[in-house]
Every structure is written in C-alpha cells, then in structure tokens.
mmJSON file of the N, C-alpha and C atoms, coordinates in Angstrom:
{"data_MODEL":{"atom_site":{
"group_PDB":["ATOM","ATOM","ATOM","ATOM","ATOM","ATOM","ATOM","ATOM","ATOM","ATOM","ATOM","ATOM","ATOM","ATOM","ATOM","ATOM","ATOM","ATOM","ATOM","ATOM","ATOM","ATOM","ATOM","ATOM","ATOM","ATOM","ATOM","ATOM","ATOM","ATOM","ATOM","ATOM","ATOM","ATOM","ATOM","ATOM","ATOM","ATOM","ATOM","ATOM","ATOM","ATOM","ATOM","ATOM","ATOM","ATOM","ATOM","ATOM","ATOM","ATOM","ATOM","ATOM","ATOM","ATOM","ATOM","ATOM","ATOM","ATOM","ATOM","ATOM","ATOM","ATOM","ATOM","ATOM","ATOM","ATOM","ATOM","ATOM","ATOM","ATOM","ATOM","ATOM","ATOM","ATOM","ATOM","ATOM","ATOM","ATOM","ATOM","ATOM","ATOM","ATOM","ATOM","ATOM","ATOM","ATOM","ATOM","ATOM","ATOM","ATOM","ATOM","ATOM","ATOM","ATOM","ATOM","ATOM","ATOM","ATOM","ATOM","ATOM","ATOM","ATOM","ATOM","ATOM","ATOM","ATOM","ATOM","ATOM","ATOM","ATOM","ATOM","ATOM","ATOM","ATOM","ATOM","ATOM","ATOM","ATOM","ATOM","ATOM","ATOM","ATOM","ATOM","ATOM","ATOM","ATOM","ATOM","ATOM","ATOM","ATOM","ATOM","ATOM","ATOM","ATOM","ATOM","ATOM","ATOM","ATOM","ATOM","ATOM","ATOM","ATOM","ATOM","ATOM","ATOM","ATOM","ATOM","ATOM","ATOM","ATOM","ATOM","ATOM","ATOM","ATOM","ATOM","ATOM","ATOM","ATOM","ATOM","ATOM","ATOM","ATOM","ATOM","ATOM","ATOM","ATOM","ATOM","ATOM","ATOM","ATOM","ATOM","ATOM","ATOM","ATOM","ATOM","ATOM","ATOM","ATOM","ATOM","ATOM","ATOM","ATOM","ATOM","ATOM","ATOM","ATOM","ATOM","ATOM","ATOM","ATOM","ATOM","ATOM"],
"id":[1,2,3,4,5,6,7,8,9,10,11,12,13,14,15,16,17,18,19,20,21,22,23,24,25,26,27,28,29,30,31,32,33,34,35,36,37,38,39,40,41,42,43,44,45,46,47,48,49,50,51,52,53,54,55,56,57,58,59,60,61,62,63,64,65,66,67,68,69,70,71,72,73,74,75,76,77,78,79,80,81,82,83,84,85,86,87,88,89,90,91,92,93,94,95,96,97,98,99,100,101,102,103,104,105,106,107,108,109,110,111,112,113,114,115,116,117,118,119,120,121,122,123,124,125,126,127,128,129,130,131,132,133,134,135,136,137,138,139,140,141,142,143,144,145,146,147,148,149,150,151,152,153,154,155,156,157,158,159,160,161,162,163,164,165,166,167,168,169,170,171,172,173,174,175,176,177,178,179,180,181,182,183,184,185,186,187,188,189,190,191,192],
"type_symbol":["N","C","C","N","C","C","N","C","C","N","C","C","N","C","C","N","C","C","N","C","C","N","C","C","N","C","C","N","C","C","N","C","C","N","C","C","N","C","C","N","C","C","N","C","C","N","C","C","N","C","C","N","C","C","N","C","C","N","C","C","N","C","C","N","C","C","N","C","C","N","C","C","N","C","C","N","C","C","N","C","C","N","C","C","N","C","C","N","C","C","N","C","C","N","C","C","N","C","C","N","C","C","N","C","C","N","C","C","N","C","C","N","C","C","N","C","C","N","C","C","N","C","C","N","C","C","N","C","C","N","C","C","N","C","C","N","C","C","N","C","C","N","C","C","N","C","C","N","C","C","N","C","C","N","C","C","N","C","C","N","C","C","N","C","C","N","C","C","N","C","C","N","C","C","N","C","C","N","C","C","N","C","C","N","C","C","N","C","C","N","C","C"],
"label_atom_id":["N","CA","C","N","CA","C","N","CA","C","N","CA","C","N","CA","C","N","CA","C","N","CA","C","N","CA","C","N","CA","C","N","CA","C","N","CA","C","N","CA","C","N","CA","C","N","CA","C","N","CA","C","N","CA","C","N","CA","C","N","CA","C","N","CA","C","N","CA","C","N","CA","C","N","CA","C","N","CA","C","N","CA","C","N","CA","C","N","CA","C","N","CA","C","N","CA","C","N","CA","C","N","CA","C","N","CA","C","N","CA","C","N","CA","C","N","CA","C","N","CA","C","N","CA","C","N","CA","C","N","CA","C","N","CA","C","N","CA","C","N","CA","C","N","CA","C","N","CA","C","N","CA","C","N","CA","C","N","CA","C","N","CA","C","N","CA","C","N","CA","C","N","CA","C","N","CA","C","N","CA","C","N","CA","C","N","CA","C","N","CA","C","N","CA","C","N","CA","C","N","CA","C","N","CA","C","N","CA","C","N","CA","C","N","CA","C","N","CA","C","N","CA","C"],
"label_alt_id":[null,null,null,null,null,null,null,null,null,null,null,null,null,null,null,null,null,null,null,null,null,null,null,null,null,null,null,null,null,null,null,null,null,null,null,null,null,null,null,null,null,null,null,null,null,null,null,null,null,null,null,null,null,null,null,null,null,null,null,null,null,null,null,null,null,null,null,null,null,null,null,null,null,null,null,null,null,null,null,null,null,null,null,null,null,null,null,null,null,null,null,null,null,null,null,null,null,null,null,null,null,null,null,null,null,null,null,null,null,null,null,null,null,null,null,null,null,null,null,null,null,null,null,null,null,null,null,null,null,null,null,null,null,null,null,null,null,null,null,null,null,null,null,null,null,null,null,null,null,null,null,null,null,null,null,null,null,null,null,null,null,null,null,null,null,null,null,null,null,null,null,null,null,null,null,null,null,null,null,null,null,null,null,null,null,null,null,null,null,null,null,null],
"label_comp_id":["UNK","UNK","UNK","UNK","UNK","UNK","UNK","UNK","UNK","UNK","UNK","UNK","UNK","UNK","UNK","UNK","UNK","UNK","UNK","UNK","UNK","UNK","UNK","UNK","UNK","UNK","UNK","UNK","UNK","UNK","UNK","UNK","UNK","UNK","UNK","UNK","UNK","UNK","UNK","UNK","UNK","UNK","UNK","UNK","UNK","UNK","UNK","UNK","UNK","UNK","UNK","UNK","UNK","UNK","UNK","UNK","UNK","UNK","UNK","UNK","UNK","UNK","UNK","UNK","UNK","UNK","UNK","UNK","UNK","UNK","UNK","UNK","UNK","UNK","UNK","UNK","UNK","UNK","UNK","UNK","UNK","UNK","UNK","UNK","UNK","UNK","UNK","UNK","UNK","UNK","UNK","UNK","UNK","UNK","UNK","UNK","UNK","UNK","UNK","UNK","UNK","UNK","UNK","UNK","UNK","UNK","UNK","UNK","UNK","UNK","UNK","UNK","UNK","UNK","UNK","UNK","UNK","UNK","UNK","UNK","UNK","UNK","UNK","UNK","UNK","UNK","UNK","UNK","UNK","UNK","UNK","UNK","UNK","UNK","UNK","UNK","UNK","UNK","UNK","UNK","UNK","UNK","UNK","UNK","UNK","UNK","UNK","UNK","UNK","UNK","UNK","UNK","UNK","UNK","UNK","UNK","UNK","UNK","UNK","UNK","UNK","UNK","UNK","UNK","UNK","UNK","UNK","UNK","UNK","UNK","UNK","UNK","UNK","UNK","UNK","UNK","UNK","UNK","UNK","UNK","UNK","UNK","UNK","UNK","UNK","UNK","UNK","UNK","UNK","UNK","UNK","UNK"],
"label_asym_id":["A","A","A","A","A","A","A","A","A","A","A","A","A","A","A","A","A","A","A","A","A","A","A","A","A","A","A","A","A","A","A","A","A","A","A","A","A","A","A","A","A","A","A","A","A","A","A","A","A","A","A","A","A","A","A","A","A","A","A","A","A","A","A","A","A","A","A","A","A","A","A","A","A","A","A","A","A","A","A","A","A","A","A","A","A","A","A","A","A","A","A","A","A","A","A","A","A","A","A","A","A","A","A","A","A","A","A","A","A","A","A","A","A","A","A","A","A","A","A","A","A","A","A","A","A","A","A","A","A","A","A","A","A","A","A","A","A","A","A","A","A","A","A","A","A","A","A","A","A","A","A","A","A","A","A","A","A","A","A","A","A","A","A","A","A","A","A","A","A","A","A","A","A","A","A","A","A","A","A","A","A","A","A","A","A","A","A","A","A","A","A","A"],
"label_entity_id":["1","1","1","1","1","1","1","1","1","1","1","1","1","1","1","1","1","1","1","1","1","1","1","1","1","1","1","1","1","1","1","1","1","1","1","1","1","1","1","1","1","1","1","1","1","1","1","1","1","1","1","1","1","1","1","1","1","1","1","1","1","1","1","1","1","1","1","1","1","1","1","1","1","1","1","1","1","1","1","1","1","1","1","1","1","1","1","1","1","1","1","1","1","1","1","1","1","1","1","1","1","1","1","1","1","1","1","1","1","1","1","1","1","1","1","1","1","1","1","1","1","1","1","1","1","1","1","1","1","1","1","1","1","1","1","1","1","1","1","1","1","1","1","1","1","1","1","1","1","1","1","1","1","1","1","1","1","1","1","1","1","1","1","1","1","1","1","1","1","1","1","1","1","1","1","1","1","1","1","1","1","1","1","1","1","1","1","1","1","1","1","1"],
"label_seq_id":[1,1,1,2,2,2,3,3,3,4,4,4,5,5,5,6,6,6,7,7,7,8,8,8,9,9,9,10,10,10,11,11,11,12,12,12,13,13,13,14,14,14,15,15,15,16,16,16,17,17,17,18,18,18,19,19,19,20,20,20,21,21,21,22,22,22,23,23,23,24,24,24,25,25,25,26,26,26,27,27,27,28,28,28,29,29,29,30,30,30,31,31,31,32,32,32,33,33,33,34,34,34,35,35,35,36,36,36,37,37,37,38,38,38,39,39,39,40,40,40,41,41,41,42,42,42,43,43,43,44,44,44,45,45,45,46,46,46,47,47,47,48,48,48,49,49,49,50,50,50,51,51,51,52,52,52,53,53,53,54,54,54,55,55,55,56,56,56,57,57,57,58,58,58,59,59,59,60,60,60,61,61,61,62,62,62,63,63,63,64,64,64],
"pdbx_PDB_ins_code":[null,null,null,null,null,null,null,null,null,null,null,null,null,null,null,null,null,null,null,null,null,null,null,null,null,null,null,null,null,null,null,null,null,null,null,null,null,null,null,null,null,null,null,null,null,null,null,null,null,null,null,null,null,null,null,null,null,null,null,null,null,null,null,null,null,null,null,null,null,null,null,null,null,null,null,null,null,null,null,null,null,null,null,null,null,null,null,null,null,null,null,null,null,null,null,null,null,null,null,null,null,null,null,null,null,null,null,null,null,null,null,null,null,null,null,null,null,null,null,null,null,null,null,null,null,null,null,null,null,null,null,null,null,null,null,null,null,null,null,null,null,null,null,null,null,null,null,null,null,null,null,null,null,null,null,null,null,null,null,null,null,null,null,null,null,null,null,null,null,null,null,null,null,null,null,null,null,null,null,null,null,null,null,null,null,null,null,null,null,null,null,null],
"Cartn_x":[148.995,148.903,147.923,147.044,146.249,147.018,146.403,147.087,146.208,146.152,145.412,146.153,145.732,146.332,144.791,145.59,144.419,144.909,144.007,144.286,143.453,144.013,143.726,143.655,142.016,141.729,140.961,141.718,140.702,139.48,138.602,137.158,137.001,137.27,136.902,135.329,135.166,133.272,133.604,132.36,131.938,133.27,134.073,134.901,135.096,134.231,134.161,134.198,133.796,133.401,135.02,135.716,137.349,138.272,137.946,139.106,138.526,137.009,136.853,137.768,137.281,138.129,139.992,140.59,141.735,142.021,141.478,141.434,141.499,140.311,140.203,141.703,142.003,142.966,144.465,144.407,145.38,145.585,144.157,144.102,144.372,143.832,143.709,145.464,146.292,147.653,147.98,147.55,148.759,148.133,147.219,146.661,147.693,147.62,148.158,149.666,150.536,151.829,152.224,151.374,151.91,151.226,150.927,150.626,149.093,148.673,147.361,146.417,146.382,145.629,144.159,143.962,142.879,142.535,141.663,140.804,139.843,140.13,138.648,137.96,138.489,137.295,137.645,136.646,137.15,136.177,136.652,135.097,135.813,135.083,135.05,134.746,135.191,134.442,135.225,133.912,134.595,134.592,135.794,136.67,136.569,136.096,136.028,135.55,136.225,135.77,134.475,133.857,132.345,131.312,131.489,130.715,129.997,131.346,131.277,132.268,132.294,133.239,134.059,135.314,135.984,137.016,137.377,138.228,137.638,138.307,137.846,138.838,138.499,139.599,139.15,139.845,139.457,140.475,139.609,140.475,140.259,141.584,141.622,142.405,141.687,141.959,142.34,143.446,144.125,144.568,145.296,145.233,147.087,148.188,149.297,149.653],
"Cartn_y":[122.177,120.98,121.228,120.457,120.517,119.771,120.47,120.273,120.059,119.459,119.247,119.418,120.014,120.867,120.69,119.995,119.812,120.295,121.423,121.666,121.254,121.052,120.039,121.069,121.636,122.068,121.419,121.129,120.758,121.62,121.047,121.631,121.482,122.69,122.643,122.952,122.445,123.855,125.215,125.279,127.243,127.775,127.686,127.617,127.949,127.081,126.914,128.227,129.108,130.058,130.515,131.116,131.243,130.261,129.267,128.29,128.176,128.04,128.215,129.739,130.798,131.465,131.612,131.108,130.845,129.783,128.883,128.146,128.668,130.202,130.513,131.366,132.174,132.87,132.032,130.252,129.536,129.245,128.997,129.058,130.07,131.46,132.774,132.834,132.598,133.248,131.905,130.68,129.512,130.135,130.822,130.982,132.518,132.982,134.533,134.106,133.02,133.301,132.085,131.515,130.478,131.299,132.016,132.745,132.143,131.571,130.767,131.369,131.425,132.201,131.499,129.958,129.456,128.127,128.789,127.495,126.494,125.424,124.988,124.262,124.094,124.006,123.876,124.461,124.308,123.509,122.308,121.505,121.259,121.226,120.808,119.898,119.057,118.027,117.516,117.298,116.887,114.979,115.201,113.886,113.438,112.121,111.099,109.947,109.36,107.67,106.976,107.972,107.118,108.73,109.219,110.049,111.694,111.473,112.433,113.934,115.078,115.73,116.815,116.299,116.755,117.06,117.422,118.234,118.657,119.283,120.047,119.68,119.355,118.928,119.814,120.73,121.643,120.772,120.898,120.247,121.131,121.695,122.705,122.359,122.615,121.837,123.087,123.156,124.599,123.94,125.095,124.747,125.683,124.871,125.666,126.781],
"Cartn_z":[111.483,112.282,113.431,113.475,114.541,115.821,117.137,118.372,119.491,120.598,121.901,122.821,123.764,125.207,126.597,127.047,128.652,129.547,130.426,131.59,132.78,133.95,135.256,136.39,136.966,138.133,139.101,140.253,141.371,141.762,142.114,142.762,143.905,144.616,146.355,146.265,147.286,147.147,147.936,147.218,147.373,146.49,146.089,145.585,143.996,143.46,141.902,140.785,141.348,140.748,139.976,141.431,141.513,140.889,140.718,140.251,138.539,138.112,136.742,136.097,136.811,136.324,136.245,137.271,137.398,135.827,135.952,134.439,133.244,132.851,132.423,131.955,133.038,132.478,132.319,132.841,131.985,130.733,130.587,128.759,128.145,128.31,127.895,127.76,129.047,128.862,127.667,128.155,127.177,125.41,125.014,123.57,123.292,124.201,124.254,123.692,124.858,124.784,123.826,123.32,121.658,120.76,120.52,119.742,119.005,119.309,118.788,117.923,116.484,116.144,115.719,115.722,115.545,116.702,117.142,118.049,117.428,117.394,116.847,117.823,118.893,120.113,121.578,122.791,123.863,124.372,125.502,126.265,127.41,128.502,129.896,129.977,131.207,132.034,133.065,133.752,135.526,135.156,136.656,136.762,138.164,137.999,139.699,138.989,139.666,139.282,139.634,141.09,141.117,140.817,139.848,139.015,139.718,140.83,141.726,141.41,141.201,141.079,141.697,141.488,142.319,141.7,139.986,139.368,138.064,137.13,135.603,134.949,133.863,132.939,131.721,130.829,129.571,129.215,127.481,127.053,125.264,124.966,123.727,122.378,121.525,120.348,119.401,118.962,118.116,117.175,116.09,114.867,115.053,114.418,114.779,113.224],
"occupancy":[1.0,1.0,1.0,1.0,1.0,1.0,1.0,1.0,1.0,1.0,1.0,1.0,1.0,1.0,1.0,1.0,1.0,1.0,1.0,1.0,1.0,1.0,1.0,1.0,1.0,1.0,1.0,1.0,1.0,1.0,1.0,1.0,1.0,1.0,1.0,1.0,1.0,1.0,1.0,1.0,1.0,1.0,1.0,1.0,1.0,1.0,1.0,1.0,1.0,1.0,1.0,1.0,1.0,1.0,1.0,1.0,1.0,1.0,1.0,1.0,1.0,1.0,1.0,1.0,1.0,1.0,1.0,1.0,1.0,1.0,1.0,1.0,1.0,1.0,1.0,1.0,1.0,1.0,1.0,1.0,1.0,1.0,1.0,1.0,1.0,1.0,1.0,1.0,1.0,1.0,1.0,1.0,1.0,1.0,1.0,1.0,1.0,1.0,1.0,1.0,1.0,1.0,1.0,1.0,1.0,1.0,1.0,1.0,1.0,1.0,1.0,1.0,1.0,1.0,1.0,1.0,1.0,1.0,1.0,1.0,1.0,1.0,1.0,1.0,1.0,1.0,1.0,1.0,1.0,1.0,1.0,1.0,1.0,1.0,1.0,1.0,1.0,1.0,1.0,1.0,1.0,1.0,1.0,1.0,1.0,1.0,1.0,1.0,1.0,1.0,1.0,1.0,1.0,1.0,1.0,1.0,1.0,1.0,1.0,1.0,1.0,1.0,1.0,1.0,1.0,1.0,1.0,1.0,1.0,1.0,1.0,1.0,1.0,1.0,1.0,1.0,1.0,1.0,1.0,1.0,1.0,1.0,1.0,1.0,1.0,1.0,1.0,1.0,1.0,1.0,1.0,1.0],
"B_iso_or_equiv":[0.0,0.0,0.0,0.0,0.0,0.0,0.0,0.0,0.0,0.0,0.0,0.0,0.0,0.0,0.0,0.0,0.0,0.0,0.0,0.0,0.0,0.0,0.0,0.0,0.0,0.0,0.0,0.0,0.0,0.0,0.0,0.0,0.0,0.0,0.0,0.0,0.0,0.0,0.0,0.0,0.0,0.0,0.0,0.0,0.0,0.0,0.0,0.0,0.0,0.0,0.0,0.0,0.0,0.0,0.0,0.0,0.0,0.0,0.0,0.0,0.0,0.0,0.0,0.0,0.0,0.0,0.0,0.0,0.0,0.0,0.0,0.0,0.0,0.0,0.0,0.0,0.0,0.0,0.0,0.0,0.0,0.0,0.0,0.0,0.0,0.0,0.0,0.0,0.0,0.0,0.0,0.0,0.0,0.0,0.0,0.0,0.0,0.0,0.0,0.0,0.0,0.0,0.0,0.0,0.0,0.0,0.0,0.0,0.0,0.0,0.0,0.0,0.0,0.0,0.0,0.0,0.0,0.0,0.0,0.0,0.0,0.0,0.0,0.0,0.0,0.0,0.0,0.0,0.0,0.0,0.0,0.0,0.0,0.0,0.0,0.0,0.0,0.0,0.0,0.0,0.0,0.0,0.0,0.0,0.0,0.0,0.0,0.0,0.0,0.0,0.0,0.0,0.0,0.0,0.0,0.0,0.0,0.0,0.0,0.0,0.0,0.0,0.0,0.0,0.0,0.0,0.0,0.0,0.0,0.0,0.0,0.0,0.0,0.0,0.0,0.0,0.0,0.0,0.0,0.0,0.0,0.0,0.0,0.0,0.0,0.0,0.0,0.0,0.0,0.0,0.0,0.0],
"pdbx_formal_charge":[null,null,null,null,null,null,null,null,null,null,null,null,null,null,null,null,null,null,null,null,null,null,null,null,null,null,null,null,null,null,null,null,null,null,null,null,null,null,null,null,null,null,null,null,null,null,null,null,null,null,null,null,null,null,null,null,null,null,null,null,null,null,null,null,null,null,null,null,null,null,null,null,null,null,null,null,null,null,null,null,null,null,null,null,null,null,null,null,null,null,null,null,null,null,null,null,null,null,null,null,null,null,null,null,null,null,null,null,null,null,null,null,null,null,null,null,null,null,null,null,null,null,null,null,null,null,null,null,null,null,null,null,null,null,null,null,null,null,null,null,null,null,null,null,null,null,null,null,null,null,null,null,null,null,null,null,null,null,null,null,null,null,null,null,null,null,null,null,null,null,null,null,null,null,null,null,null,null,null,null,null,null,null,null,null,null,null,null,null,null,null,null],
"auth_seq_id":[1,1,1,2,2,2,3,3,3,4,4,4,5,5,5,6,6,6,7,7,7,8,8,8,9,9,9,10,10,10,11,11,11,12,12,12,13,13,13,14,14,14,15,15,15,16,16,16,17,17,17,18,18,18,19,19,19,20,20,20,21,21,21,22,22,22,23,23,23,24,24,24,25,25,25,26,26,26,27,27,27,28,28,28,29,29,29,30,30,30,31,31,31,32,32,32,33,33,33,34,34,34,35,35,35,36,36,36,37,37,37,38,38,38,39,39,39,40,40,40,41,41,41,42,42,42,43,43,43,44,44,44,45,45,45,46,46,46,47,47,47,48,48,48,49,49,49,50,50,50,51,51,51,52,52,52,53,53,53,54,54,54,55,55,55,56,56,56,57,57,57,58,58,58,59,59,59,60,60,60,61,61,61,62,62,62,63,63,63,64,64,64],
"auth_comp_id":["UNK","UNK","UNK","UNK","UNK","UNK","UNK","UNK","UNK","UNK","UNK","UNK","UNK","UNK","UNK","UNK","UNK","UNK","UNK","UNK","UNK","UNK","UNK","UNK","UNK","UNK","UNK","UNK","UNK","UNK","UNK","UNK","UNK","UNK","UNK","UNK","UNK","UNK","UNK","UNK","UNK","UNK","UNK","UNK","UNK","UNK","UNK","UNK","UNK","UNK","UNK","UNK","UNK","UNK","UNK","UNK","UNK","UNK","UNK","UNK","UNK","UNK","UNK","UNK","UNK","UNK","UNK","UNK","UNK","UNK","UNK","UNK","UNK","UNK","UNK","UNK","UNK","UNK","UNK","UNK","UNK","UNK","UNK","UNK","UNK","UNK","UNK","UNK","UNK","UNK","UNK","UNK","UNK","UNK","UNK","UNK","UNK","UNK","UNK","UNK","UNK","UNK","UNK","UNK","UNK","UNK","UNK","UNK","UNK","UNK","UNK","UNK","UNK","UNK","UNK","UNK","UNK","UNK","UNK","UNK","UNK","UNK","UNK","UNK","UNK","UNK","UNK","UNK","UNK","UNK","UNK","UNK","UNK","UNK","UNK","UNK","UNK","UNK","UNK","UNK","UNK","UNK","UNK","UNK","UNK","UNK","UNK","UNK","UNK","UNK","UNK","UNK","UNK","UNK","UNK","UNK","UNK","UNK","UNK","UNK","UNK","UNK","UNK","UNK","UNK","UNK","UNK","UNK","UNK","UNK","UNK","UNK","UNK","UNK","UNK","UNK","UNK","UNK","UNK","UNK","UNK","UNK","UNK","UNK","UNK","UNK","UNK","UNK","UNK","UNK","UNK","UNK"],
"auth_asym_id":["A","A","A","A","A","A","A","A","A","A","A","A","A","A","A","A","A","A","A","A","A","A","A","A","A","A","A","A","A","A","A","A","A","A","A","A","A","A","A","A","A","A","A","A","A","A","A","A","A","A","A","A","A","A","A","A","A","A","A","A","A","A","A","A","A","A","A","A","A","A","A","A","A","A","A","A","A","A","A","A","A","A","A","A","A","A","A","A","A","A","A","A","A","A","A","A","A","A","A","A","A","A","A","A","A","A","A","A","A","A","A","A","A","A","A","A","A","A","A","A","A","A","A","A","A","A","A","A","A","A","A","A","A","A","A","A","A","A","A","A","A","A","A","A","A","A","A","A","A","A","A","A","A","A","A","A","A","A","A","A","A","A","A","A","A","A","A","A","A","A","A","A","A","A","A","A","A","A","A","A","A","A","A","A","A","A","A","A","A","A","A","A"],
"auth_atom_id":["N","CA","C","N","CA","C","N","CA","C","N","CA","C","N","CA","C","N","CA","C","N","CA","C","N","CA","C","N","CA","C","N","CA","C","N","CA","C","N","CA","C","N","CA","C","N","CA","C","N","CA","C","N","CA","C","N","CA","C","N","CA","C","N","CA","C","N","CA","C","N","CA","C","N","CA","C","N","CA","C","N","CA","C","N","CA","C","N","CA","C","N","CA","C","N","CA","C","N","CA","C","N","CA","C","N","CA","C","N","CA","C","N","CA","C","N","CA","C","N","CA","C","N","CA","C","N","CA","C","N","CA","C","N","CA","C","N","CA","C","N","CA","C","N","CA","C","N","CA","C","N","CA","C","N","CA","C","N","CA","C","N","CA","C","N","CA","C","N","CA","C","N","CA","C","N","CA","C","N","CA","C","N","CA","C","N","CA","C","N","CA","C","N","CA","C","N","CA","C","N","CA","C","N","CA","C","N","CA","C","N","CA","C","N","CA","C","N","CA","C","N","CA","C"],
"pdbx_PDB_model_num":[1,1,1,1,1,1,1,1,1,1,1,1,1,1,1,1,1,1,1,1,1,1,1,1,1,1,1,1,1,1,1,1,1,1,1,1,1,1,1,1,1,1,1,1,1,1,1,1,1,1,1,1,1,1,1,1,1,1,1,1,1,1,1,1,1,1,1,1,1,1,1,1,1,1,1,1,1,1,1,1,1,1,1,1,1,1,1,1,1,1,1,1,1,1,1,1,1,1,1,1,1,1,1,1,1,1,1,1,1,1,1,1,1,1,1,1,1,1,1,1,1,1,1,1,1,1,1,1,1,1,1,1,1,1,1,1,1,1,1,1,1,1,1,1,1,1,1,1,1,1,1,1,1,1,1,1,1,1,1,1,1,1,1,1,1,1,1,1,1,1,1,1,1,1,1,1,1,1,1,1,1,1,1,1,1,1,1,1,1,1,1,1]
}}}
C-alpha cells in the first residue's frame, strides 16, 4: 500500500540551515522507526499565502 506523510517546519532567518536539518532527521527517525523499506519520493515546498516564505512542508511518499 502506498502511503503519504507531511512534515511542517517553520523558517526563522539565518536560521534555515538548522531547522532543514532538524527536518531532516524527522524523516530519517519517522523511516527508521516504521520500518520503511521503500521510498518512492521526497519533495519540499515553502508555505505563505502571499508567496512569501515562512515554513517547509516535506512531503514523503512510501510504499508499506
């Protein structure tokens, strides 16, 4: 069964660097601790309503 899982980081500035990775190792642990053995894709994208950004949304597409 294929599955979708989004995760939600705010963007401070100067900042970004630290919080992509903080993201990073949310996904890393949520694939680690479901046991995930197939990804079939990961994508980003920032979120604001007047095309300004000020969060990250990943959004991961697995295979159960």
């Amino acid at each position: 069964m294929i599955r979708v899982k989004t995760f939600g980081e705010p963007l401070e500035p100067f900042r970004a660097r630290k919080e992509l990775d903080d993201l990073d190792t949310r996904v890393n642990a949520f694939i680690r601790e479901n046991g995930i053995k197939k990804v079939i894709s990961v994508s980003d994208s920032t979120t604001h309503e007047d095309g300004g950004t000020i969060g990250l949304i990943r959004v991961l597409v697995y295979e159960e």
